[in-house]
C-alpha positions, 0 to 999 in steps of 0.5 A: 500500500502506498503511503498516499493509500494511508489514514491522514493522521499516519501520513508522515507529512501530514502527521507533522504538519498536525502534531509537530515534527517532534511526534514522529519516529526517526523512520517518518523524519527519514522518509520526509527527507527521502521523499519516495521509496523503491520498488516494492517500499514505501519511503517508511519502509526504506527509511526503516530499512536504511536505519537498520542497516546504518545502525540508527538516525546518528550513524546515517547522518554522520556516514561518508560519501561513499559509505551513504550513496552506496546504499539502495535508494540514497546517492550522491545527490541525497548526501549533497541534499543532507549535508545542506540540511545539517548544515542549515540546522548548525547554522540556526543555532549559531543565529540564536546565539549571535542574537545575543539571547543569554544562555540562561542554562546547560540545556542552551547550550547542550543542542548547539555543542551537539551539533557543532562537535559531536559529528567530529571523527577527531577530538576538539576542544572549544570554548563559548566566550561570554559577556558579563550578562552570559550573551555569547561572544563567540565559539572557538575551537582553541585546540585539536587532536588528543585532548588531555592536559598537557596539549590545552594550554591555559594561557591560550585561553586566558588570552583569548578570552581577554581579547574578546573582553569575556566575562565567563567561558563555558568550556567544551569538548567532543569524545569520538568514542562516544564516551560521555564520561569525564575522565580523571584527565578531563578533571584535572584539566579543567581545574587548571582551566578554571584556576587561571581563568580565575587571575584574570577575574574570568569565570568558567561556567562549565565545561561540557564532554560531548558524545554519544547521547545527552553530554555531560555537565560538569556544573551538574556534576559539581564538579566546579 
């Protein structure tokens, strides 16, 4: 049966346009995005069927070139259509925050460092410089590579927060194994963060471990 032949309120499309894009599975959202199905699938099916075969909506996203088009029913111009649409989603949020709209939280902060660091095959480490009223200045990669504390360097930050005349840095960095937990070395490092940012009267007001699933706040953890 084709998804046209459906009940209304089952229509991927029309179920979004009703109850919001929120209401529908990963299949449905695949489907939007695929538009049509292949012989003998509707898009649900071949949405279901992709998410089965790439092991869910993250590794289908984050997936290659070469890797996405060589499955049955995506292709070159599929992968350009989705990168364009990952990248319209970093952009919005980098609009929110250029706004000067003050983050008022960890969730604020949370969807924006998902989606600029989380995608990464290589380890960044980044701060959101703030003003003295928590509106975002700016988000900078400071460092790349293996991150531990003996490759972020203090004075780096503190000179660049100085810079930009920052009253507070919200610190942050990606786990490509998909690890959330802070590791021992992630406390230590974050300690000297926060102790020469202190000299200089800049706060930090958390630091977050990106990766798979919800990332970690260290200000919930108290570690802070």
């Amino acid at each position: 049966m084709a998804i046209s032949d459906w009940p209304a309120q089952e229509r991927p499309r029309e179920k979004l346009l009703e109850r919001g894009a929120g209401s529908l599975s990963d299949a449905e959202l695949l489907a939007i995005f695929l538009r049509t199905g292949v012989r003998g699938r509707t898009a649900v099916d071949l949405a279901r069927q992709l998410l089965a075969a790439f092991g869910g909506l993250r590794p289908l996203l984050e997936a290659d070139a070469e890797t996405f088009s060589g499955h049955h029913g995506l292709g070159p111009a599929k992968y350009v259509q989705l990168q364009a649409v990952l990248e319209m989603g970093r952009r919005h949020l980098q609009a929110q925050l250029a706004r000067g709209e003050p983050m008022t939280g960890p969730e604020d902060t949370r969807r924006y460092l998902v989606a600029r660091l989380r995608h990464l095959p290589h380890e960044i480490f980044a701060c959101l410089f703030l003003d003295n009223r928590h509106q975002v200045i700016g988000f900078e990669e400071m460092f790349r590579g293996t991150i531990d504390a003996a490759s972020v360097y203090p004075r780096e930050v503190v000179r660049r927060a100085l810079e930009l005349n920052a009253a507070a840095v919200i610190l942050a960095h990606n786990h490509p194994s998909g690890v959330t937990e802070p590791s021992h070395a992630d406390e230590r490092m974050t300690a000297r963060l926060a102790d020469a940012l202190a000299t200089v009267d800049i706060r930090v007001l958390d630091h977050f471990v990106v990766g798979e699933g919800r990332p970690v706040s260290f200000a919930e953890r108290g570690l802070l």
